[in-house]
C-alpha positions as CSV (number, residue, x, y, z in Angstrom):
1,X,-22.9,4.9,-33.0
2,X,-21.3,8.3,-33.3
3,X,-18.1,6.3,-35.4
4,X,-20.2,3.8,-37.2
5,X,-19.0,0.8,-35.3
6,X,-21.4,-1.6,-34.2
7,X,-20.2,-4.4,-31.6
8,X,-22.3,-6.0,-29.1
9,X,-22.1,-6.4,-25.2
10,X,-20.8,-10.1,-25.7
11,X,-18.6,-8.9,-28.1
12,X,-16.8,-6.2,-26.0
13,X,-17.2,-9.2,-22.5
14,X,-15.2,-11.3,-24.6
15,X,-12.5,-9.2,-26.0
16,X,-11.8,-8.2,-22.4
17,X,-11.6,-11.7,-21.1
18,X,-9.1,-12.5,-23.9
19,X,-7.1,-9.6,-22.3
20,X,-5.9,-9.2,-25.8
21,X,-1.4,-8.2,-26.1
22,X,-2.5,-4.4,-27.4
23,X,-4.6,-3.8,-24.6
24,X,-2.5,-5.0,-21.6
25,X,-0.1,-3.1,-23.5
26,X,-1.5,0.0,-23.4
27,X,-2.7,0.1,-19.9
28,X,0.8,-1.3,-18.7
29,X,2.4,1.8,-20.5
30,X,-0.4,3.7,-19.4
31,X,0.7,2.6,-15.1
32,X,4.2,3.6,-16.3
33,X,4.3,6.9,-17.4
34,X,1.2,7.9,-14.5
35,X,4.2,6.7,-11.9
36,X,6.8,8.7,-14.0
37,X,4.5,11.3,-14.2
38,X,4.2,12.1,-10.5
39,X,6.6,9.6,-9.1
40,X,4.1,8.1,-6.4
41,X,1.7,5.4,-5.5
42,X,-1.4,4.8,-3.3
43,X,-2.5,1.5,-2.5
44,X,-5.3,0.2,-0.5
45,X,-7.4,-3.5,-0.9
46,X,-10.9,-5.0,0.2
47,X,-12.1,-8.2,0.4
48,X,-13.6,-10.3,-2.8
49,X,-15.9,-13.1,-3.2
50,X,-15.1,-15.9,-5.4
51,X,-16.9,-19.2,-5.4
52,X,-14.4,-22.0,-4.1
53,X,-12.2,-20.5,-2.3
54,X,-12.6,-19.3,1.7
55,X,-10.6,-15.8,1.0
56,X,-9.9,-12.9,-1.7
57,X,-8.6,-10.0,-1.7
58,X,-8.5,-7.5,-4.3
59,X,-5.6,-4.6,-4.1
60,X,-5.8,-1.4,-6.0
61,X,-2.8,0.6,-6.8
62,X,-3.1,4.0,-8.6
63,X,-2.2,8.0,-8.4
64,X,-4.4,10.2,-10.1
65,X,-3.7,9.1,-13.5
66,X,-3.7,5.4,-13.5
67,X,-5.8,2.6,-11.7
68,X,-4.5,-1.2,-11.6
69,X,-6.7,-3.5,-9.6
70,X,-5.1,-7.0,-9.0
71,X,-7.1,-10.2,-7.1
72,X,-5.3,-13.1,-5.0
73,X,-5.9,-15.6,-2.2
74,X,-4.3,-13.8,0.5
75,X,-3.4,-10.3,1.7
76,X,0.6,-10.0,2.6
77,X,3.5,-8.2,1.3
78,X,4.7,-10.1,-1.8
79,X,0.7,-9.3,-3.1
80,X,1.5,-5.9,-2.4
81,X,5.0,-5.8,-3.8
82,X,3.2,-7.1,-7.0
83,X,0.7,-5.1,-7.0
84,X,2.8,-2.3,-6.6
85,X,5.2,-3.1,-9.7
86,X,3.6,-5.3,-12.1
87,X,6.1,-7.8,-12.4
88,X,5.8,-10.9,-14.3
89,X,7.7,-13.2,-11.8
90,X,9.3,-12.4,-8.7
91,X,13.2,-11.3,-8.1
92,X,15.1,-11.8,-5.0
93,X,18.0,-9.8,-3.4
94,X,20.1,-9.4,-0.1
95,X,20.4,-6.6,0.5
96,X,20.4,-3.9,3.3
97,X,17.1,-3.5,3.4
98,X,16.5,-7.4,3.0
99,X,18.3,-7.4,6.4
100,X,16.6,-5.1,7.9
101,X,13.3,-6.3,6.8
102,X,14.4,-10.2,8.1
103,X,15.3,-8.4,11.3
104,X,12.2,-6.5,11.9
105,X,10.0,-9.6,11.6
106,X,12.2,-12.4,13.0
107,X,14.3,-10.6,15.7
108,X,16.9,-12.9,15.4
109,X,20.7,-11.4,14.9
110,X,21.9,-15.4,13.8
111,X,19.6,-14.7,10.8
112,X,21.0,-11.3,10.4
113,X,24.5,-12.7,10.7
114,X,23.9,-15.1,8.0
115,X,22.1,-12.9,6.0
116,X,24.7,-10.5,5.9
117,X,27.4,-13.1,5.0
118,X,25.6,-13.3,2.0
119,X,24.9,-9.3,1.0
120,X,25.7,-8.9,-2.7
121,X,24.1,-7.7,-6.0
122,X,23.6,-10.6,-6.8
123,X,19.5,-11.2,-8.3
124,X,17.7,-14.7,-8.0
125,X,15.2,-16.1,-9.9
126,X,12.3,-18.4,-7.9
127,X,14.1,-21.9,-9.1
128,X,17.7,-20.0,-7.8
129,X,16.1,-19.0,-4.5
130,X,15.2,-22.5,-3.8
131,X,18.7,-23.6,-4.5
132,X,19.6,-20.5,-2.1
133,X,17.8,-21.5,0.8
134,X,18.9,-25.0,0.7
135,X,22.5,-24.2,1.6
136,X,23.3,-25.7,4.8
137,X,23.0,-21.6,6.4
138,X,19.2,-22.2,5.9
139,X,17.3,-25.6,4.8
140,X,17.3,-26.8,8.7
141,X,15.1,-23.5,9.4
142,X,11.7,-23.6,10.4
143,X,9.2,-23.2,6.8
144,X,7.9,-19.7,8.3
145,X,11.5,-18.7,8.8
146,X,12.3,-19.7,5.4
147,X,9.5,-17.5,3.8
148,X,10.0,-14.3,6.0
149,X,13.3,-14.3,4.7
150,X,12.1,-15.2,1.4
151,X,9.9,-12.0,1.6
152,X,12.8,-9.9,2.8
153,X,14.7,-10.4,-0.6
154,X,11.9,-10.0,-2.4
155,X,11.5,-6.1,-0.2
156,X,15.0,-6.3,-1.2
157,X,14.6,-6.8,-5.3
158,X,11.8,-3.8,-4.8
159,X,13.4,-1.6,-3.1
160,X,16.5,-1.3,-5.6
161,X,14.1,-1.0,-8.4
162,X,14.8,-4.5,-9.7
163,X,11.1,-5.5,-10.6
164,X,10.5,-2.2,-12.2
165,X,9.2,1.4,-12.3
166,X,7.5,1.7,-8.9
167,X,7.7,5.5,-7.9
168,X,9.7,7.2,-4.9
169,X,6.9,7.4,-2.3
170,X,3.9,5.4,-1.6
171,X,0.7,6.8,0.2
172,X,-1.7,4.0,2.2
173,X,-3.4,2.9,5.6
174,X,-1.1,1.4,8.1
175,X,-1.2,-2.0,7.4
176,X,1.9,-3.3,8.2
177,X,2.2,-5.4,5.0
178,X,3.2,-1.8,3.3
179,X,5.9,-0.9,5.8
180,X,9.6,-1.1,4.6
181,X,8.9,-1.2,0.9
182,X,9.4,3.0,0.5
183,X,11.9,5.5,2.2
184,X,8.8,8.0,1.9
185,X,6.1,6.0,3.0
186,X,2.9,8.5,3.8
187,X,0.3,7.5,6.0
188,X,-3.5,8.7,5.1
189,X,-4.7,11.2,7.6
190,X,-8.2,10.0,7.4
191,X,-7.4,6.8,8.2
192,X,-5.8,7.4,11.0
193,X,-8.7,10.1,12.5
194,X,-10.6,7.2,11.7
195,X,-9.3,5.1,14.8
196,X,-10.7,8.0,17.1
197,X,-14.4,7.7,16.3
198,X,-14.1,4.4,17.8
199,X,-14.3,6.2,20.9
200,X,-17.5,6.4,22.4
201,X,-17.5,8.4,25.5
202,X,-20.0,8.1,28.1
203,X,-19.2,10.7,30.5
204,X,-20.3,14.1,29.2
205,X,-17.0,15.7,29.9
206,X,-14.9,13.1,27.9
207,X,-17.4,13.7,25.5
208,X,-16.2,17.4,24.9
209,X,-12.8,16.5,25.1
210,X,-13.0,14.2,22.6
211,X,-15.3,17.0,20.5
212,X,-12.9,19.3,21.0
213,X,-9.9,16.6,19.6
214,X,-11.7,16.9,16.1
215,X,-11.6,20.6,15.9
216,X,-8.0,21.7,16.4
217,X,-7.4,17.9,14.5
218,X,-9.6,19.4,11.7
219,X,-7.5,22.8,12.2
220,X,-4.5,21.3,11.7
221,X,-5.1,19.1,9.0
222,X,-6.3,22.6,7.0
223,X,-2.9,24.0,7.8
224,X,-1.0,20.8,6.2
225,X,-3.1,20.8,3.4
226,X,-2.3,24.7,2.6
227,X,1.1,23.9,3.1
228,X,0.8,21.6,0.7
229,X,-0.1,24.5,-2.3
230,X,2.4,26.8,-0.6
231,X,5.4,24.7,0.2
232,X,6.0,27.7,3.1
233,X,9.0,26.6,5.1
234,X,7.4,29.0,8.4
235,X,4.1,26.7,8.0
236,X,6.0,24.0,7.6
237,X,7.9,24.5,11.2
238,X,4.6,25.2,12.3
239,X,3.4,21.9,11.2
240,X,6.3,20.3,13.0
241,X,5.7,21.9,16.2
242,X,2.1,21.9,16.5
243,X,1.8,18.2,15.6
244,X,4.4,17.4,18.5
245,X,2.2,19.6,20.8
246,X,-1.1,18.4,20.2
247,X,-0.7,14.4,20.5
248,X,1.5,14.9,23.3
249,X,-1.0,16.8,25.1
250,X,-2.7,14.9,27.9
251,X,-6.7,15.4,28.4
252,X,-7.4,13.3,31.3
253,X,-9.9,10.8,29.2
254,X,-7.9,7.5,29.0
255,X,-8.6,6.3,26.1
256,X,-8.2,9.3,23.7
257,X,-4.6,9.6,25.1
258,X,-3.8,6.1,24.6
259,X,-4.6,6.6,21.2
260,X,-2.8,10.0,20.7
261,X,0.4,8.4,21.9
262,X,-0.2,5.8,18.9
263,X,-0.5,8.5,16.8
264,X,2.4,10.8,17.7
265,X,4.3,7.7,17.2
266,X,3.7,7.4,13.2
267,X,5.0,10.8,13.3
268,X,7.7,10.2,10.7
269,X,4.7,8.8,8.2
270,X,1.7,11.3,8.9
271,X,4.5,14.1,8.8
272,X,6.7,12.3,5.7
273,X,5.5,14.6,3.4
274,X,6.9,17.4,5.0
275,X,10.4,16.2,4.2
276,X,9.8,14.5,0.5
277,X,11.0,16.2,-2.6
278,X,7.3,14.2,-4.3
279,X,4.5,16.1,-3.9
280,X,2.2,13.5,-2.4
281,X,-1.8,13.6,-1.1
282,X,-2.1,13.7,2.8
283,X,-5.3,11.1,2.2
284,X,-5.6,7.6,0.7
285,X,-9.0,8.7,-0.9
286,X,-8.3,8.2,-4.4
287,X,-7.2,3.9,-4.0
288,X,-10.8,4.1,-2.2
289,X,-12.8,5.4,-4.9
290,X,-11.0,3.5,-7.5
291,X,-11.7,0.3,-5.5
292,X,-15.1,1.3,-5.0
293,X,-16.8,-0.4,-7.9
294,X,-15.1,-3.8,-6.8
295,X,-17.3,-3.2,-3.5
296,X,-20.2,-2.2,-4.9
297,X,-19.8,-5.9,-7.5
298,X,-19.6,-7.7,-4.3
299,X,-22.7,-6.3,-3.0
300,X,-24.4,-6.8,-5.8
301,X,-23.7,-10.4,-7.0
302,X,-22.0,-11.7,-3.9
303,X,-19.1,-13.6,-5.7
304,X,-17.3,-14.3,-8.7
305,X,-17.5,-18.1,-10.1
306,X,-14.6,-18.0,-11.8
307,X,-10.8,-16.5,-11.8
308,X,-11.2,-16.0,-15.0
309,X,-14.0,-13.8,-14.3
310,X,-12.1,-12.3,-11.8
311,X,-9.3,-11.0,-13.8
312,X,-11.7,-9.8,-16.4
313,X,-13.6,-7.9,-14.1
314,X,-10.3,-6.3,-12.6
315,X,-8.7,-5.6,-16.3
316,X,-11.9,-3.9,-16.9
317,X,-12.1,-1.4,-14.5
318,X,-8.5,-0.5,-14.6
319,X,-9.3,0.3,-18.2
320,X,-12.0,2.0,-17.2
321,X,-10.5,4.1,-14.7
């Protein structure tokens, strides 16, 4: 009204479902330069209805200048590699961390051995990778052996930059389908306090402890986040030591120390950005609230009918947001 332009609703639905060249332009250019911009990504996905089909899941990738929210059939790492860059197909690589990857999943140094026969710079395409893995090295493989090593090259690709501008440190929850895709690879703090109020104590004593768990937790976590606007190197050895201090500390309730030691031993990610050069968010909060109005659809409606529906519903609220 304030310009003059009248368009109706129906109008407007169907210019998004045609996901018209300008407009995917725009908000591809748009992901790009938000990624330049601060050189990190948070990612985080929840279920989705669609009519049809047993299992959805829709991932949301974003910082706090861009939001891309992308649906598919199943929740594993090559979703989230895609997710994560945008590509239009799929590149493969062996690389280092291809064999690292392979190893980590398979345990199996023969694969390693092989794998590392074939190291190179070499990229492949999906109708090359099939040529690949029919090589006498690898067709008489089981088909899930096939595929995880399938998914290592394609860590591989991503993690030399081959599919695309994907930022130098990635923030999420510790689902292990986002391991080994980052060097600096932060885990959320509230997702991991998260795990304690599980807990329910019974005994009054264990009670306490665990109260008393959330306030120096709660202390601590205030400290990090001043470091963060500071960047004080004394905080930041302070950060170090009390962190190594309090989750090794026993309290005599089982269960809350079996559950520290899990924590002190994602030290390296809940402490990453402590030794990154990108100034990254100790929380995952901002994937959540970009993802919330996918929850709040599936509340709502129950499902999708269509994929087409679907993707016009995602490509609108990354626009959107």
């Amino acid at each position: 009204k304030a310009i003059d332009v009248h368009i109706s609703i129906k109008q407007i639905n169907r210019i998004i479902n045609d996901q018209p060249d300008e407009l995917v332009k725009e908000l591809e250019d748009a992901r790009i330069t938000a990624i330049k911009k601060v050189d990190y990504q948070q990612i985080d996905d929840t279920g989705a209805n669609i009519l049809g089909h047993s299992s959805a899941y829709t991932t949301v990738t974003c910082n706090p200048f861009f939001t891309f929210l992308t649906t598919s059939v199943s929740k594993n790492r090559r979703n989230a590699i895609m997710a994560l860059s945008q590509a239009k197909e799929a590149l493969y690589k062996i690389n280092q961390q291809t064999i690292i990857v392979a190893f980590t999943s398979l345990k199996s140094l023969k694969i390693q051995h092989v794998l590392e026969k074939y190291q190179s710079e070499k990229l492949y395409t999906e109708e090359e990778l099939k040529k690949f893995l029919d090589q006498d090295d690898f067709k008489n493989l089981k088909f899930k052996v096939r595929e995880e090593i399938k998914t290592a090259m394609l860590v591989g690709a991503f993690y030399d930059g081959e599919l695309g501008i994907t930022g130098g440190a990635l923030v999420s929850d510790d689902a292990g389908q986002f391991n080994n895709l980052y060097d600096d690879h932060i885990l959320c703090w509230y997702h991991e306090l998260r795990h304690y109020k599980d807990l329910f104590p019974v005994l009054k004593e264990n009670q306490i402890k665990l109260r008393l768990f959330f306030d120096e937790a709660k202390r601590g976590y205030k400290i990090f986040k001043k470091w963060c606007q500071t960047r004080d190197n004394d905080l930041r050895d302070y950060i170090f030591k009390w962190f190594n201090e309090f989750f090794q500390k026993k309290t005599g309730y089982r269960l809350l120390d079996i559950r520290k030691e899990k924590s002190f031993k994602k030290m390296a990610k809940l402490l990453a950005p402590l030794r990154t050069t990108v100034r990254v968010p100790l929380t995952n909060n901002e994937s959540e609230r970009d993802i919330r109005g996918r929850t709040i659809k599936r509340k709502i409606s129950l499902f999708d009918r269509t994929w087409t529906g679907v993707q016009a519903r995602d490509f609108y609220i990354s626009l959107k947001q």
